[in-house]
N, C-alpha and C positions, 0 to 999 in steps of 0.2 A: 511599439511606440516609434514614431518618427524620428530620425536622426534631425539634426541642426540646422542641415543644407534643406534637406525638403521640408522642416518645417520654415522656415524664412522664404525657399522657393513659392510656395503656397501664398505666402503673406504678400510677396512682391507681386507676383501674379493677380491677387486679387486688387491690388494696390492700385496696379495697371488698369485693370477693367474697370474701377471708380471713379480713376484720372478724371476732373478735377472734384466727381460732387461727393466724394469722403467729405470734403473739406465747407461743400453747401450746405452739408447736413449736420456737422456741426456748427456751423455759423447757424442753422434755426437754432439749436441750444444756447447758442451763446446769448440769443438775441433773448429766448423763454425765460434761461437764468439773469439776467439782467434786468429786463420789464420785473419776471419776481422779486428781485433785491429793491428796485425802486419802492414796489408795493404789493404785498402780496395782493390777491384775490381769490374768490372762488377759482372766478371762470381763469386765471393764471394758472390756477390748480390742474385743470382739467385741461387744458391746452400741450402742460408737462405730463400727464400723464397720458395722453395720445401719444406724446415724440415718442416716450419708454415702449408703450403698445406698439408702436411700428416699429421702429428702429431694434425691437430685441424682436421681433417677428422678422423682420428684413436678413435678421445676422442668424436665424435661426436656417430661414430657407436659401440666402442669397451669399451666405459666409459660408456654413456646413454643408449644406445639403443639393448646393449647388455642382454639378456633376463634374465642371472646369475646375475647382478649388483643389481637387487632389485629394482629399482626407479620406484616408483609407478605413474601410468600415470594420469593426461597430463602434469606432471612434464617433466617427462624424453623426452617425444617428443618436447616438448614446446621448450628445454634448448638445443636437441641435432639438432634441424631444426635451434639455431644461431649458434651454429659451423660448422652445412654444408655452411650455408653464409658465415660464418667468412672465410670456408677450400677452398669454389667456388671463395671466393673475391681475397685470397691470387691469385688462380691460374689465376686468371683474371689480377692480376699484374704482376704476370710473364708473363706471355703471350704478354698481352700487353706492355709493360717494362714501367709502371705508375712511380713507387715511387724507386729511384736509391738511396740506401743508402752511407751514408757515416758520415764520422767521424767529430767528433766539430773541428773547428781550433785551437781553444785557448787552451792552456793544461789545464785548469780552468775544460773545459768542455770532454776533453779528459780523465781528470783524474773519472769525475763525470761520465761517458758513463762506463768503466770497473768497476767503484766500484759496480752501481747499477746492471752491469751485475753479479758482483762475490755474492749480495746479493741477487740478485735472484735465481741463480746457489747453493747457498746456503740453500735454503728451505729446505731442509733435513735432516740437522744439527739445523735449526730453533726448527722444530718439534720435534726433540730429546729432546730436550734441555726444551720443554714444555711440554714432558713426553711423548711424543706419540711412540705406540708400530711404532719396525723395519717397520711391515707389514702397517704402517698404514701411512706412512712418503711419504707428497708430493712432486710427484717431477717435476722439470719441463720437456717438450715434453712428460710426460704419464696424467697428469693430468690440467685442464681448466685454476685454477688458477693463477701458477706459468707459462703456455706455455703465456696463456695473456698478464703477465707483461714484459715475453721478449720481444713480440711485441711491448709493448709501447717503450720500450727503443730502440728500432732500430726504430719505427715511427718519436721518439719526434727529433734522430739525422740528418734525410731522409732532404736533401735541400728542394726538392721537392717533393710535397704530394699532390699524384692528383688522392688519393682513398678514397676519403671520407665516402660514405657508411660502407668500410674496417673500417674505425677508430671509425666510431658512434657505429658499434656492438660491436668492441673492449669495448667501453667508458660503452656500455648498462652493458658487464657484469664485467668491473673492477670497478664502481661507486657506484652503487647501490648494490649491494648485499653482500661485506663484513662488514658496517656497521648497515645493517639492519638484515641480516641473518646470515652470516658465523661466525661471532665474535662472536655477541650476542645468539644466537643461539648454534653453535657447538660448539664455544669455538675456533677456527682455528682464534688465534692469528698472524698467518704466513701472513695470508693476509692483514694484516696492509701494506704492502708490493706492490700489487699491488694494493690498493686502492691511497696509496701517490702517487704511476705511475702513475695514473687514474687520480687522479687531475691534475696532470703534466703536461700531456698531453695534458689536457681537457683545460688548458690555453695557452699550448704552441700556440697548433693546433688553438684557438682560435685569435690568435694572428695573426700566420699566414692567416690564410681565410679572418679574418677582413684589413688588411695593406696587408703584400706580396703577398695574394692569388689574389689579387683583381686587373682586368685585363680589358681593355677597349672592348666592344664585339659587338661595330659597327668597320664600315669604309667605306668609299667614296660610296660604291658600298651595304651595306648594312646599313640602318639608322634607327634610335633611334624610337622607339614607342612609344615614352612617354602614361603612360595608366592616358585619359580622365577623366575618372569614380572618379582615386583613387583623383585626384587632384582635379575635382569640389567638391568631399566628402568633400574635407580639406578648398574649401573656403567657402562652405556653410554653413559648421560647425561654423565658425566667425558672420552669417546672422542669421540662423533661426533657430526656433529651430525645431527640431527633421528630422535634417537635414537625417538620412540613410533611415530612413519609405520612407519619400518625394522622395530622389533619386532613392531607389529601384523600388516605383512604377511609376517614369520616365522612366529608362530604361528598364525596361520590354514592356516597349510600343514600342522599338526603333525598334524589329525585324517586327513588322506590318508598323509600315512608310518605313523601306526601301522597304519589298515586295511590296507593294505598286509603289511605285517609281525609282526602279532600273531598271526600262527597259528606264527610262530617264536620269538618273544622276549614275555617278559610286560607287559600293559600301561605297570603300572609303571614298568619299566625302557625302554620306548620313550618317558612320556614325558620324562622326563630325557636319555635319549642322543639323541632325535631332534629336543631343541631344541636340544642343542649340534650338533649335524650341520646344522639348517638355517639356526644363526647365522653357523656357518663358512661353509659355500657361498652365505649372501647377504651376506658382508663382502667375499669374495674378489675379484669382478669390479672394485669402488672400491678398495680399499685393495691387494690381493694378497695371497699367501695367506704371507707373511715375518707382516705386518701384523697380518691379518686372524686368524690362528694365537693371535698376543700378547695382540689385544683378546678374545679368546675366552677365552681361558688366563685375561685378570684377568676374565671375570666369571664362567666355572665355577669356581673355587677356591673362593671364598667359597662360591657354591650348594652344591658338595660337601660344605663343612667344615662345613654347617648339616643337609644334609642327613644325615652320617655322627656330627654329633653325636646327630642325634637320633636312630637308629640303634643307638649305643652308649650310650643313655640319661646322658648327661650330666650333666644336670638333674633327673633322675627317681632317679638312683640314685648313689649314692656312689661317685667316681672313682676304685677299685681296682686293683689287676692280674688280683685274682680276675673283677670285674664285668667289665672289659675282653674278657677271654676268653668268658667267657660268654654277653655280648650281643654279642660278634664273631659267634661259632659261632651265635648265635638269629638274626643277618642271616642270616647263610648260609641257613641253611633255610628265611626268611619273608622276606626284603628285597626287591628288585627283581633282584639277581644270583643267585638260590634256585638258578636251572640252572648254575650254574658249577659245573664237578669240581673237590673239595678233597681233600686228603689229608694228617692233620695227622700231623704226621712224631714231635714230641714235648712234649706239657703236662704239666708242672712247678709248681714253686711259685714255680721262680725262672725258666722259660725257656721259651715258646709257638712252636713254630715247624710254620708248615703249607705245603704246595704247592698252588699253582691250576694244573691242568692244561689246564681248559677256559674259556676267558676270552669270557664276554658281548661284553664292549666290544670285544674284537680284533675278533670274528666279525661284530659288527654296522659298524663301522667300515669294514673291510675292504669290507663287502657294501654299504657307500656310495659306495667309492672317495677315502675320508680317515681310511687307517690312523694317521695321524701325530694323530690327536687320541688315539690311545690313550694316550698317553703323559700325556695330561692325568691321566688318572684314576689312571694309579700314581703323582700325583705328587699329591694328594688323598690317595689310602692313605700315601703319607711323610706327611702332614704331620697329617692324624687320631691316628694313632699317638702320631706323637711331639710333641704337642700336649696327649694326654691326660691324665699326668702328668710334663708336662717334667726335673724332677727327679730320679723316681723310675725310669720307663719307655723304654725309648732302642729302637728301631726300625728296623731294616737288612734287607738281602737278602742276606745274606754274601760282598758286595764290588758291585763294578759290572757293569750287564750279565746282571742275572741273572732276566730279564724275556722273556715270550715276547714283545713288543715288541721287543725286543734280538735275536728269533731262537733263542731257548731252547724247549727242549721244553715248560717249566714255572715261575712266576712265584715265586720265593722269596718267603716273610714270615715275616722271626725278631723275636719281641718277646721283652724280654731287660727284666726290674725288678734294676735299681742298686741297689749296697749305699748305705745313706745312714745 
């Protein structure tokens, strides 16, 4: 790391060589952030975000990487490869028109957006004031620190902020490094400055991503994935102990069962059936298979009833008796059970009732030698059904036993919508 003297040598030095247009190039800022406070606009938008694309491009090759600047390597590459991201990110949001800046509504926050710009605009009078020679005086669009904390202040205003990489390099170099290095280190006081941005920000932005950022990213025609793995992790962890060892060496066994077995059964559906098949057969040896059955049964149920929700678009489409039906019969043809024989006996407005003659899970179970997990999965179709609209929709086999797990030729399903 640089001692104090050569780092302020460097700074004065580059100071020198800018003599006087550090100070023309933030006067174009001054003049950007100004025209914007009158009134924002697009094309205001996109004018600010050229200064950022050049000015952190400029500080990237013309501050760092500049061979007269002194900065000893792999500092000076390390520091000047985030402002070519920071100077590529900007131009990637112009380009693209990501993040549309604009002003706070409330004059609360109208008044707080100019002040923090006239104190960042300010840096240079900071610096005096803290003793720092003419040549040595940062200013904002010639130097990293002060150009950063403009940025935040036109990020934290932005409605919409959908550059996030743009804001984490921001956050890397206004967070960390003035209370660890800059302050304590050189003494550049100034940066207290953008560090308070930096937090600012770092909650604003946080706020957003967590509540407003946050956006539904199925629909009817693309459906939910719920991931298996993370969610049996989480109810085996309640069962056994040294639940991740256990899973980990379950699923690594999963890609030899399906090669195995996918010239019979579709991907899909092996890998769901054949990580309940290989969690039952590595329970069974420790616990038994009374045990081993139970702790299986509570952690597919859940995985089915996320999986079957999102199957019967839950979330994606309004919970009817009509949609029920509909995206029942659209699993059938596109799910993981697509080869199962149906045969729907009679739909109604008041009454669905079809047969499965040819059952995935029996065949695949059986041809593992633990038919008794079949029973899991009719017990998954109870409880999706009648789950769906508890109130309205009520769901039976017309009586008990009427399962080809029971020894039936064919798996009754009557869905039956209640007068209410």
């Amino acid at each position: 790391m640089l001692i104090a003297t050569e780092w302020w040598k460097i700074i004065c030095d580059y100071g020198a060589f800018m003599w006087p247009w550090q100070f023309a190039i933030m006067g174009v800022g001054v003049i950007l952030t100004g025209l914007f406070i009158i009134g924002p606009s697009k094309i205001k938008s996109v004018l600010i975000k050229g200064y950022f694309f050049l000015t952190n491009g400029w500080i990237a090759f013309g501050f760092f990487l500049n061979p007269q600047r002194g900065f000893p390597s792999p500092l000076k590459e390390s520091q000047a490869a985030l402002f070519i991201l920071i100077a590529l990110l900007w131009l990637y949001d112009l380009l693209g028109k990501r993040t549309q800046f604009s002003l706070p509504k409330k004059k609360k926050g109208l008044f707080l957006f100019a002040l923090a710009s006239l104190i960042v605009y300010l840096y240079p009078l900071w610096g005096l004031l803290l003793g720092h020679k003419p040549v040595g005086l940062i200013v904002p669009g010639a130097y990293p620190c002060p150009t950063t904390a403009l940025s935040l202040i036109f990020i934290i205003s932005a409605r919409e902020k959908r550059n996030p990489l743009l804001y984490l390099f921001l956050l890397i170099w206004a967070i960390p490094f003035p209370p660890t290095v800059q302050i304590p280190q050189y003494g550049v006081w100034e940066d207290v400055i953008m560090f308070v941005l930096g937090v600012a920000a770092l909650f604003k932005l946080g706020n957003y991503y967590l509540y407003k950022g946050i956006s539904l990213k199925t629909n009817k025609d693309k459906i939910a994935s719920p991931n298996a793995v993370i969610m049996a992790l989480a109810v085996l962890k309640g069962y056994i102990s040294f639940p991740g060892p256990f899973l980990f060496s379950t699923v690594i066994g999963l890609p030899k069962l399906i090669v195995k077995n996918k010239k019979d059964y579709p991907v899909d559906f092996l890998k769901s059936s054949g990580l309940t098949t290989l969690l039952y057969k590595g329970l069974i040896p420790s616990l038994g298979k009374e045990k081993a059955f139970e702790v299986v049964r509570a952690v597919i149920i859940p995985i089915g009833l996320a999986t079957q929700q999102a199957n019967f678009r839950n979330v994606e489409e309004p919970r009817t008796f009509e949609n029920l039906v509909k995206y029942q019969q659209r699993t059938n043809r596109e799910g993981p059970t697509r080869l199962n024989t149906i045969e729907i006996e009679e739909q109604s407005e008041r009454e669905y009732r079809f047969k499965v003659s040819r059952c995935l899970f029996l065949e695949f179970f059986n041809s593992q030698g633990v038919p008794e997990l079949t029973k899991l999965m009719c017990t998954v179709d109870n409880a999706i059904f009648n789950i769906y609209r508890p109130e309205e929709i009520f769901f039976h086999r017309d009586g008990v036993g009427n399962r080809m797990a029971d020894g039936c030729a064919a798996c009754q399903f009557v869905v039956e919508k209640l007068d209410v």
